[in-house]
N, C-alpha and C positions, 0 to 999 in steps of 0.2 A: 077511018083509022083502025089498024089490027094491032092489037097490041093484049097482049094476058097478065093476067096478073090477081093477083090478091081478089075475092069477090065477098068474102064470108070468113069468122073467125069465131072457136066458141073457146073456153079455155075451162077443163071439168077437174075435178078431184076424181078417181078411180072407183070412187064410191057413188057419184053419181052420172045420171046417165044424160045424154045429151038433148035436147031440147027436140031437134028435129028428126030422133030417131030414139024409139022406146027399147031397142033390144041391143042396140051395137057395145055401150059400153059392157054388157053382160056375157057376149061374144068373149068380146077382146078379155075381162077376168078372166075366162073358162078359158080361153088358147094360150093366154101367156101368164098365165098364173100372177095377175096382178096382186100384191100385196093391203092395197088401200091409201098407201103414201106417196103413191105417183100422180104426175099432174099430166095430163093429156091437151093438147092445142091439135084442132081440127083448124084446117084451111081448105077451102073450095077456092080453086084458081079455076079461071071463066076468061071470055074476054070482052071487050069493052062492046065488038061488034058484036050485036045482036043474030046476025047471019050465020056467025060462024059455029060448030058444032062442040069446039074442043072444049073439055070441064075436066078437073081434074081435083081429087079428094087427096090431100099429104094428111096424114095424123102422125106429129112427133110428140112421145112418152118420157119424161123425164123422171128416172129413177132415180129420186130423193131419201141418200141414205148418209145418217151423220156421221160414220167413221170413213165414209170416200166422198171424192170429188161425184158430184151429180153425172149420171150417166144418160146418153138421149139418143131411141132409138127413131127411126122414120117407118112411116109405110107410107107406101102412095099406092091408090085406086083411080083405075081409068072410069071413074063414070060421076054421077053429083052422090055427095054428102047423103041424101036421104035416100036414093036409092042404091045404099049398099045392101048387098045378100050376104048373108053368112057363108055362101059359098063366094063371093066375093072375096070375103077376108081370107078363107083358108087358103083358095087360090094366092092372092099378094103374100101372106105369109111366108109359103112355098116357094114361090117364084122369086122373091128377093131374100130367101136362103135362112130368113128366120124361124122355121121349124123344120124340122126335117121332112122328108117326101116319104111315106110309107106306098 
């Protein structure tokens, strides 16, 4: 059976950092200027077969603020959860148009 889907899920405050990676939530404060009120959900999608190669990182940010409705942004990374690089992020950042390209 090939089939993808959901394989991992961690759910952090902005203030802390994620379990299977000691530096990515401190990345992501310093590129987007988290404030400390946002809630972060990580997903690793994988697939069920063992054989197959394809893994994929979404991290959607929920910006929790009381005078507006909650705002939520996505990234998604082509590789697993723990081995994201910092040049990882700024690339997906880039590439899916959330910071600008200098």
């Amino acid at each position: 059976m090939h089939d993808h889907g959901p394989i991992y899920s961690e759910i952090r405050k902005a203030t802390e950092e994620f379990s299977f990676h000691p530096m990515l939530m401190s990345w992501l404060r310093a590129s987007l200027e988290l404030q400390g009120n946002e809630t972060l959900k990580i997903t690793e999608i994988g697939c069920t077969d063992r054989s197959c190669p394809v893994i994929e990182t979404c991290l959607e940010i929920y910006h929790i603020n009381q005078s507006t409705e909650p705002k939520r942004m996505m990234i998604r990374f082509g590789r697993a959860k723990h081995l994201i690089s910092k040049m990882d992020l700024v690339f997906s950042l880039k590439k899916q148009g959330i910071v600008s390209i200098n």
